[in-house]
Kinemage of the C-alpha trace (Angstrom):
@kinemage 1
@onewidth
@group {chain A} dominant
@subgroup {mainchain}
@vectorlist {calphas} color= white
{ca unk a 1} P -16.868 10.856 -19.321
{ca unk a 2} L -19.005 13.025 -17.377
{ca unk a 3} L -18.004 15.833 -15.145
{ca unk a 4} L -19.659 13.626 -11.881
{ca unk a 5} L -17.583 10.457 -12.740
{ca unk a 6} L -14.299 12.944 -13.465
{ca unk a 7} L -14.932 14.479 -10.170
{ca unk a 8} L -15.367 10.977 -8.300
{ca unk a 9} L -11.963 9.821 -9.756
{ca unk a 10} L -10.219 12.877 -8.982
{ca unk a 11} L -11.361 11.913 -5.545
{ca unk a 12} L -10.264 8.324 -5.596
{ca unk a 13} L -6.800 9.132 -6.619
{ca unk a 14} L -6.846 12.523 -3.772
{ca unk a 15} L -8.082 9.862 -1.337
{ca unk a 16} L -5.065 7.657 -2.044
{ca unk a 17} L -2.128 9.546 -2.613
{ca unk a 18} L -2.824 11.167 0.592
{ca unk a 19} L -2.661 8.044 2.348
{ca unk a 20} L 0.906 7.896 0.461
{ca unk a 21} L 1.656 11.330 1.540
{ca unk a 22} L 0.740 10.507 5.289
{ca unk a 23} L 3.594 7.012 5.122
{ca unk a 24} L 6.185 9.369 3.180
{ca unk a 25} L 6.517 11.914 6.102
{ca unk a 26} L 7.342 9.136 8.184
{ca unk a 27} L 9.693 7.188 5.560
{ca unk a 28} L 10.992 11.133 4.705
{ca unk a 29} L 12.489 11.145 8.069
{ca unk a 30} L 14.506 7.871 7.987
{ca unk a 31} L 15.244 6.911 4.854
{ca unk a 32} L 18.346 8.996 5.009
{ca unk a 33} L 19.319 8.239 8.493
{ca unk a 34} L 18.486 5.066 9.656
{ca unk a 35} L 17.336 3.314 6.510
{ca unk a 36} L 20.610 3.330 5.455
{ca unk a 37} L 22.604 1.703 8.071
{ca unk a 38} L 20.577 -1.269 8.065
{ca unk a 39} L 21.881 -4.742 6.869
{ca unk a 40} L 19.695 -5.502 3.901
{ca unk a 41} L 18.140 -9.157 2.093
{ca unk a 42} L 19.605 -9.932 -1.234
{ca unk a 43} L 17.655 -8.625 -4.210
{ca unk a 44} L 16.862 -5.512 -2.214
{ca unk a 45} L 16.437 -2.596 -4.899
{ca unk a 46} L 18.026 0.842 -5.637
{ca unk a 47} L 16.204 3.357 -3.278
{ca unk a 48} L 15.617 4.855 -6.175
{ca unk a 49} L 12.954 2.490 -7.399
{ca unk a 50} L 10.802 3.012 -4.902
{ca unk a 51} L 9.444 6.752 -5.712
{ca unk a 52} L 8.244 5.256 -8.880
{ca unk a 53} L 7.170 2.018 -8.557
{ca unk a 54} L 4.733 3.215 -5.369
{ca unk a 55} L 3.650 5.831 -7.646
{ca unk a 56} L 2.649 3.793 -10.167
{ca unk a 57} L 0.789 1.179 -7.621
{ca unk a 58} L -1.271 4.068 -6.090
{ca unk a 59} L -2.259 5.558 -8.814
{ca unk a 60} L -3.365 1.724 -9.971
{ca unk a 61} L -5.018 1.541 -6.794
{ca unk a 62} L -7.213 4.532 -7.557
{ca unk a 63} L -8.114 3.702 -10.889
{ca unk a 64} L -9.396 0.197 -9.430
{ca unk a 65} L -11.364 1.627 -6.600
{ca unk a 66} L -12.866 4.460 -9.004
{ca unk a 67} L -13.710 1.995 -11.518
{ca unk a 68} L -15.274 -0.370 -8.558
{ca unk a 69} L -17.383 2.672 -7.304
{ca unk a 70} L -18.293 3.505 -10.953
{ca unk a 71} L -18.936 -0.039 -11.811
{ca unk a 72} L -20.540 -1.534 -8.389
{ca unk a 73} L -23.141 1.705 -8.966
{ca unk a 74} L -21.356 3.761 -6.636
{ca unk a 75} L -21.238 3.363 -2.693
{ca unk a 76} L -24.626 0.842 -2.697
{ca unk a 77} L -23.151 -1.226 -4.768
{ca unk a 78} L -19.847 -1.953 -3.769
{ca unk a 79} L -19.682 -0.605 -0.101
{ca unk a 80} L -18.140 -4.008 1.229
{ca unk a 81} L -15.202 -3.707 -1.451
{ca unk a 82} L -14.800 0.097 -0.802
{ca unk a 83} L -14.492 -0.298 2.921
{ca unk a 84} L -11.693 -2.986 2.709
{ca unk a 85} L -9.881 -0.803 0.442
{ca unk a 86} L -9.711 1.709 2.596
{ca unk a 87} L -8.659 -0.599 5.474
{ca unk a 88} L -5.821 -1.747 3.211
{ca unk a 89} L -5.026 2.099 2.176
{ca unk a 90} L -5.089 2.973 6.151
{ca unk a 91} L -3.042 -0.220 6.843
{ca unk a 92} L -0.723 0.984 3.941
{ca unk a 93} L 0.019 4.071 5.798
{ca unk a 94} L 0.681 2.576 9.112
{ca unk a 95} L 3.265 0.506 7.866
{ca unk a 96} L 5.476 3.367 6.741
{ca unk a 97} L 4.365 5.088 10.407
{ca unk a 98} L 6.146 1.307 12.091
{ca unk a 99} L 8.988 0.807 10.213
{ca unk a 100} L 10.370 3.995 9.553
{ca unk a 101} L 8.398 5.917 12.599
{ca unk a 102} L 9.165 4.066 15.240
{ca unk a 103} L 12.381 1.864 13.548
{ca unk a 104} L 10.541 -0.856 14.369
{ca unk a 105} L 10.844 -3.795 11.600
{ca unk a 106} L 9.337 -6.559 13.752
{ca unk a 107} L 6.046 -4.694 14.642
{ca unk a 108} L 5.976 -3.580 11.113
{ca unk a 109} L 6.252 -6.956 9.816
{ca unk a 110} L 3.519 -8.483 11.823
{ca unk a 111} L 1.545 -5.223 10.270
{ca unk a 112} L 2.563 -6.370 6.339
{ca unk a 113} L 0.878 -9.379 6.907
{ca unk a 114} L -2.031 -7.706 8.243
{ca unk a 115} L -1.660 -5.390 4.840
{ca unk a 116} L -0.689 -7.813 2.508
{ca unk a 117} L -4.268 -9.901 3.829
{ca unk a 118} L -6.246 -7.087 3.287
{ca unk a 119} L -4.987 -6.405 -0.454
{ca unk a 120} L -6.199 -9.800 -0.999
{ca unk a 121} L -9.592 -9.201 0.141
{ca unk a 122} L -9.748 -6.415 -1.891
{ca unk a 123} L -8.166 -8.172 -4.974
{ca unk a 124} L -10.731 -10.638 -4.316
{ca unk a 125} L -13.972 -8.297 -3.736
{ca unk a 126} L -12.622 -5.972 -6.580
{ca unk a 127} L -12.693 -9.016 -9.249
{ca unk a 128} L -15.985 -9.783 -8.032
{ca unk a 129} L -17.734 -6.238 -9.512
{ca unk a 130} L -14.929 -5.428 -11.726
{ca unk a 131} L -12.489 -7.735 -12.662
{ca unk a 132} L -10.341 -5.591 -14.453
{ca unk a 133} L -10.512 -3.450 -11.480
{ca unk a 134} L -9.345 -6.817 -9.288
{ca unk a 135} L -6.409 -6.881 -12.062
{ca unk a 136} L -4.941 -3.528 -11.522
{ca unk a 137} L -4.418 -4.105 -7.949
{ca unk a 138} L -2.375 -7.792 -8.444
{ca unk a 139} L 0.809 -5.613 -9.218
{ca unk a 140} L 0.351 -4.012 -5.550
{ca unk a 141} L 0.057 -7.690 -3.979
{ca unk a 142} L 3.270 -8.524 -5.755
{ca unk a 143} L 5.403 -5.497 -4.703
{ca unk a 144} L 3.924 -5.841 -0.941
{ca unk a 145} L 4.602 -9.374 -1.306
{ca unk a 146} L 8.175 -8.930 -2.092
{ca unk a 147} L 8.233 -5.616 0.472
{ca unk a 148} L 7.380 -8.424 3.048
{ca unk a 149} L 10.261 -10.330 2.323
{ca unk a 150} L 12.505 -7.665 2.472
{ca unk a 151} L 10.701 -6.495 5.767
{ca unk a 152} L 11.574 -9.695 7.181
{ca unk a 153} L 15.217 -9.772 6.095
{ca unk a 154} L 15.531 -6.832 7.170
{ca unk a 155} L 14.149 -7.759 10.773
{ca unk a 156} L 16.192 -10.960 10.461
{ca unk a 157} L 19.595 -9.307 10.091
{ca unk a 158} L 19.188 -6.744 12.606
{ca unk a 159} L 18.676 -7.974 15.619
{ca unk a 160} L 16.996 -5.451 18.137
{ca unk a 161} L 18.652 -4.408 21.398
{ca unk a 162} L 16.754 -5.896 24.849
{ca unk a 163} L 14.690 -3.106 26.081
């Protein structure tokens, strides 16, 4: 592999771990507090399984918008799928900034949605260039598929006060 495509993946996973650094200083701040006097939906996991499942999916997530880059010729190539990735990775971030930031599991389930639409543009625009690429992000759709049901159970069994 050449130093250029090395340096362009080191990049892609910098790029997206940071957006997972930016959601765990909010999540960082509640997940000990607040997190854990919330009623929860059954099948909700250990908290442990979080740290390494989200690990896993981002660094999938770089791989797949490296290999998209590499693949789709770089930013000419595969500008449209690029951009909606990084919609999705902003997106990503905001969601830990609404539920755990500002304790707000309504908001932040209107936001999933938003999230979980823009993963599947970018599953979909991935597979077009790369479909390996689209492949590596299906496990993210799945766990932000099942982190909107939990969203919404957790919404659903605590209520919010009237402002």
């Amino acid at each position: 592999m050449s130093r250029n495509l090395l340096v362009a993946l080191a990049a892609f996973v910098a790029l997206t771990f940071s957006a997972a650094g930016i959601g765990s200083t909010f999540t960082a701040r509640s997940v000990r507090t607040w997190y854990l006097t919330l009623r929860k939906p059954a099948g909700n996991p250990p908290a442990s399984y979080f740290g390494p499942v989200w690990t896993a999916l981002y660094f999938l997530m770089a791989v797949a918008a490296w290999n998209v880059w590499r693949v789709g010729d770089g930013w000419a190539g595969a500008s449209p799928a690029i951009t909606i990735f990084l919609i999705q990775l902003a997106l990503n971030a905001a969601w830990s900034a609404i539920f755990f930031g500002m304790r707000s599991p309504g908001l932040a389930l209107v936001e999933i949605i938003l999230l979980w639409a823009a993963i599947l543009a970018s599953v979909i625009l991935f597979w077009r260039i790369s479909t390996f690429s689209g492949a590596l992000l299906v496990p993210y759709l799945s766990w932000v598929t099942y982190a909107a049901y939990l969203n919404a159970g957790i919404w659903r069994l605590n209520p919010q006060p009237d402002p």
